[in-house]
C-alpha positions in Angstrom: 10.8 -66.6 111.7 9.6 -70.0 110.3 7.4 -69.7 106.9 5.2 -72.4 105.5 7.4 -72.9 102.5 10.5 -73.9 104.9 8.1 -76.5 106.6 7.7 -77.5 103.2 11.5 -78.0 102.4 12.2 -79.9 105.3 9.4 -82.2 104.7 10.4 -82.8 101.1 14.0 -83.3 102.4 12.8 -86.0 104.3 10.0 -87.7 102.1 12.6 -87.4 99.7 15.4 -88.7 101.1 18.2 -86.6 99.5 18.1 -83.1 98.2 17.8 -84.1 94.3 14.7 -86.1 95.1 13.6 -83.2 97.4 14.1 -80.4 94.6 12.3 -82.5 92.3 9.1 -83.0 94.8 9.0 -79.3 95.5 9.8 -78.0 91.4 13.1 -76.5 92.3 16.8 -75.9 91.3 18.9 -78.6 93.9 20.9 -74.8 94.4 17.2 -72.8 94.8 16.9 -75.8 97.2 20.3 -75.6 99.0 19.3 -72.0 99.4 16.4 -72.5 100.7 17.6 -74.5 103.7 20.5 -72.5 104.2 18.2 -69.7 105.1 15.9 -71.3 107.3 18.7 -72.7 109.7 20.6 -68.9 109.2 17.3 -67.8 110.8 17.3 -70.5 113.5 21.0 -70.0 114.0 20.8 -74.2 114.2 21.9 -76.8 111.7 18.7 -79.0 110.6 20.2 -81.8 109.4 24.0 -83.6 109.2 25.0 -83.0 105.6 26.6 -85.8 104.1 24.6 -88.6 105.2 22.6 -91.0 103.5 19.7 -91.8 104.7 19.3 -88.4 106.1 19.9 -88.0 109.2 18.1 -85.2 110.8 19.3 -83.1 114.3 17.0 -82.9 117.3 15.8 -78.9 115.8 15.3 -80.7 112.3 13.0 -83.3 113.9 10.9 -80.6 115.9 10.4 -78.9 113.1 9.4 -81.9 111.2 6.8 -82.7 114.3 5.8 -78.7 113.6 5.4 -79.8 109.4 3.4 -82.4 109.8 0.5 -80.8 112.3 0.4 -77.7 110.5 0.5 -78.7 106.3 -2.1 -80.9 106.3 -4.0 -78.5 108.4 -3.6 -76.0 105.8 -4.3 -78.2 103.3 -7.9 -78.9 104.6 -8.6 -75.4 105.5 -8.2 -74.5 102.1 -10.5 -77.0 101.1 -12.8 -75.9 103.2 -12.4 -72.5 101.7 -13.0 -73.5 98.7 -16.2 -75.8 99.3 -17.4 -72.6 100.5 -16.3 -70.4 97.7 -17.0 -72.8 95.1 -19.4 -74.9 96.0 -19.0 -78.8 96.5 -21.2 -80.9 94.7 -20.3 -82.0 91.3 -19.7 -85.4 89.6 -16.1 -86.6 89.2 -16.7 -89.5 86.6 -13.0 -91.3 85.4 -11.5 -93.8 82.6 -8.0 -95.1 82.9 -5.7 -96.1 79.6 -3.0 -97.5 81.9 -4.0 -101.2 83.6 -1.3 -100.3 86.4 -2.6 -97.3 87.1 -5.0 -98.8 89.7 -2.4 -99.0 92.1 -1.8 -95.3 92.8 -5.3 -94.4 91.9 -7.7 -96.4 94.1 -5.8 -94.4 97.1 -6.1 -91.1 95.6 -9.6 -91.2 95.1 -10.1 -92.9 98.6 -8.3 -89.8 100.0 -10.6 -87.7 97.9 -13.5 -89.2 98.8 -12.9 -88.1 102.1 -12.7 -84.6 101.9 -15.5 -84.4 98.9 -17.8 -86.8 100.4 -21.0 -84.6 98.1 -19.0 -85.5 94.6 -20.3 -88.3 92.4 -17.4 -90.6 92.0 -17.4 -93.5 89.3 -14.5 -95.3 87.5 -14.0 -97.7 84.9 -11.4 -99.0 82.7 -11.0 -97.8 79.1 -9.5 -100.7 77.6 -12.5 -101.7 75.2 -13.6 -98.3 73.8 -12.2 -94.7 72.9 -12.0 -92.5 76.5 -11.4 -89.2 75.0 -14.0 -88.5 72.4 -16.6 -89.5 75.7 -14.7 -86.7 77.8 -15.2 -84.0 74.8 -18.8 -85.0 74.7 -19.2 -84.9 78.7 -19.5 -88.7 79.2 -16.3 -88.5 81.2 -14.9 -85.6 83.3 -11.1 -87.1 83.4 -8.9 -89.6 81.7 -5.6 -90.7 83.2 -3.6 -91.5 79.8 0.0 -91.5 78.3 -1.2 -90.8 74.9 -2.1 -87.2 74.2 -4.2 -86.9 71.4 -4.8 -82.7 70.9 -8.6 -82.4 70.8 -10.4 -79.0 71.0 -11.7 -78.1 74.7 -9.6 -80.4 76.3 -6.4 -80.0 78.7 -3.8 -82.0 79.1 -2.3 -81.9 83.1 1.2 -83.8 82.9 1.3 -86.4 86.5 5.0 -87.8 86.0 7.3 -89.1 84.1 8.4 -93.0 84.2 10.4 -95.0 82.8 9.4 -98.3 80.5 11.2 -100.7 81.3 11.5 -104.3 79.7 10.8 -107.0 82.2 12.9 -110.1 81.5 13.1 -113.4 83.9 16.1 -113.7 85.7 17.7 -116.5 83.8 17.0 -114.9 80.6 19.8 -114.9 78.2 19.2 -111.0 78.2 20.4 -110.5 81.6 23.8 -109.7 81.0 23.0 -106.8 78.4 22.7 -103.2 80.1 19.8 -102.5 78.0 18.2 -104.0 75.1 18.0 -103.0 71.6 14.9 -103.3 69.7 16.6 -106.1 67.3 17.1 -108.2 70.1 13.2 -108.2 70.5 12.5 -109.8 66.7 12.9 -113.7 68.6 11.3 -113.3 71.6 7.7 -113.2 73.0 5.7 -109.9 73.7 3.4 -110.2 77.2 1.1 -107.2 77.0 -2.1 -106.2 78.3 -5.4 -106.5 75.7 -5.1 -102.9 74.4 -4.1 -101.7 70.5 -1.0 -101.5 69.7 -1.1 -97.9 69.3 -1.1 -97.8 72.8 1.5 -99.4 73.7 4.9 -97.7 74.4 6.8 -100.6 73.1 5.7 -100.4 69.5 4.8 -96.9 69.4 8.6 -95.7 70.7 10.6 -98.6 70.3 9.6 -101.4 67.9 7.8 -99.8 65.5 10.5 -96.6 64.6 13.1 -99.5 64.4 10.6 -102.0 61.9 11.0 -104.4 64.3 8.4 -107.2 65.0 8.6 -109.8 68.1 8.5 -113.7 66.7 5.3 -113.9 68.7 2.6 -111.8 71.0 0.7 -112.9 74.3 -1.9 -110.7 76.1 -2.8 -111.3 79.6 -5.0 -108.8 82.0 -3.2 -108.1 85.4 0.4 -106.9 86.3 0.6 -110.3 88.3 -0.1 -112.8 85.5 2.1 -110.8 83.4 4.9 -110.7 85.8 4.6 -114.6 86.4 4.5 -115.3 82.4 7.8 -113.5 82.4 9.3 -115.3 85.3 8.5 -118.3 84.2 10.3 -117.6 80.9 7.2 -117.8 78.8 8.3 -113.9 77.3 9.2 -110.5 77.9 7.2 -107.7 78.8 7.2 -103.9 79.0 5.8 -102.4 82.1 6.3 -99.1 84.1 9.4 -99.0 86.3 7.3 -98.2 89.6 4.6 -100.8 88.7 7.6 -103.4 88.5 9.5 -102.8 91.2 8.0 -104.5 94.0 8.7 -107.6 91.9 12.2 -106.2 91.3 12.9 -106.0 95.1 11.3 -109.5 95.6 13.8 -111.4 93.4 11.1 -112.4 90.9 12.4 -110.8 88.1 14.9 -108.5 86.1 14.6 -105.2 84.2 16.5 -103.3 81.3 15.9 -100.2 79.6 14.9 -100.0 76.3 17.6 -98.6 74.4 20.5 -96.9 75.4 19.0 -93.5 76.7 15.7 -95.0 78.0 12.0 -94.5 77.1 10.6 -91.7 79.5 6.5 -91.6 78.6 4.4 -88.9 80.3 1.2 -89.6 81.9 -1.2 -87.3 82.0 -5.0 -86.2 83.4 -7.3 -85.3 80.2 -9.8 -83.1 81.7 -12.1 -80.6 80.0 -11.0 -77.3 79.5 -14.1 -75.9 81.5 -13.1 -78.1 83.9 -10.0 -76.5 84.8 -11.4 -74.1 87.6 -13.7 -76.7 89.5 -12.7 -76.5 93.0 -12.5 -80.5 93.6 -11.0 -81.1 89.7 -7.9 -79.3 91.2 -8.1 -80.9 94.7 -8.2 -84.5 92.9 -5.7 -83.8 90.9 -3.3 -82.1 93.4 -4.1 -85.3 96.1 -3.1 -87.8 92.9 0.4 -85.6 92.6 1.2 -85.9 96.1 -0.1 -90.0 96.3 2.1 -90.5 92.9 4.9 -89.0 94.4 4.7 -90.3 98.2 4.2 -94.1 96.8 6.0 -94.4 93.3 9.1 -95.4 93.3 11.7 -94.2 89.9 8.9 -91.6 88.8 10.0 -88.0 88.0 8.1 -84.3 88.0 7.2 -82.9 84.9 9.3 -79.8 84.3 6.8 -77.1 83.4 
């Protein structure tokens, strides 16, 4: 017999694309995964998909059963929203400030998905990039802050989103391009594109520049991914930037990436949310629907390993 958390496995499998990239969407071993398939297609006495292929390739059982997965989850899903609008209530306010400029691009859909299913909740975002987000969600100004900078405060929670990697953004005649990842030394001649936040918020310095005593010959702050990206192209500087929010330039030729250092920088981004917060019906449901939208649109982000 079919269970929902074998409709969940196949689906990962295929959002996915291979089994690492499904264990990690469903916080599993790849051999808690591998079991986990091998015992729904025991059951079925059927093979689901053909092993060894890349894409996936799925048989004609693991495609009905896809079909089955993707009528029934998302009808769960709702009905336990529904349950819990009625257990919980389902008015509220859901006010938001964002430390990350890129961070629009996964979160306008999130909160358009949320919207949805809590039409009753107050919604309002804004930008934090001119004053202090986390003292206003301790006093109650704000409800949640999406930010890569812990700071521990009393009454507040910290909910880790994903992991990503910075990456420094490099034009594709730059004299760079050969290296397979940059040291911070190599950064003292060259111009820093950022965005206009403090420095103390900025990966770069923080975890790269700043442990090495390293400063760039010169700085340059511009306010969208775009301008930033075409700066960079046009050899006017480097710049670092997440690895998902740069990779539609990446696949478009624009530009060229390298890590930062030999094994990487890997920030953490996080939802700040009160502490008596934690149990609010539609806190959870937002931040479970920004999970799923991180992970069904973000390309090179990884779970957070609990």
């Amino acid at each position: 017999m079919l269970e929902i958390k074998h409709l969940k496995t196949i689906r990962a499998l295929r959002d996915g694309g291979s089994l690492v990239e499904a264990a990690k969407r469903l916080h599993l071993t790849q051999s808690a995964l591998s079991h986990q398939l091998k015992d729904v297609e025991e059951r079925l006495s059927l093979s689901l998909f053909v092993r060894k292929t890349k894409p996936i390739r799925f048989t004609r059982a693991g495609k009905h059963i896809l079909e089955l997965a993707d009528k029934v989850i998302p009808q769960l899903e709702q009905t336990n929203r529904d349950i819990k609008k009625l257990a919980g209530g389902h008015a509220g306010r859901l006010h938001m400030a964002i430390e990350c400029h890129s961070c629009f691009d996964w979160l306008m859909p999130a909160i358009n998905g949320f919207r949805d299913q809590w039409p009753e909740v107050e919604i309002d975002l804004m930008a934090s990039f001119h004053f202090e987000p986390l003292p206003a969600l301790a006093r109650g100004d704000l409800d949640l802050v999406v930010t890569a900078d812990p700071i521990p405060m009393a009454g507040i929670h910290y909910q880790p989103l994903f992991r990503y990697q910075a990456l420094l953004a490099i034009a594709n005649q730059h004299a760079l391009i050969d290296s397979k990842y940059v040291e911070a030394h190599q950064l003292a001649d060259q111009t820093l594109i950022h965005y206009p936040v403090e420095r103390k918020r900025l990966d770069i310095f923080t975890q790269f520049l700043d442990p090495n005593n390293i400063e760039p010959s010169n700085t340059r702050q511009a306010d969208l991914t775009l301008m930033i990206v075409q700066l960079v192209a046009s050899g006017r500087g480097v710049a670092c930037l997440p690895n998902w929010a740069l990779q539609p330039y990446l696949n478009a030729g624009l530009i060229s990436s390298k890590p930062l250092g030999k094994s990487g920088i890997w920030p953490t981004l996080y939802a700040a949310i009160r502490e008596d917060q934690r149990e609010t019906s539609y806190m959870n449901d937002f931040l479970q629907q920004s999970l799923q939208t991180c992970h069904d649109n973000l390309v090179g982000i990884e779970p957070v390993k609990l």
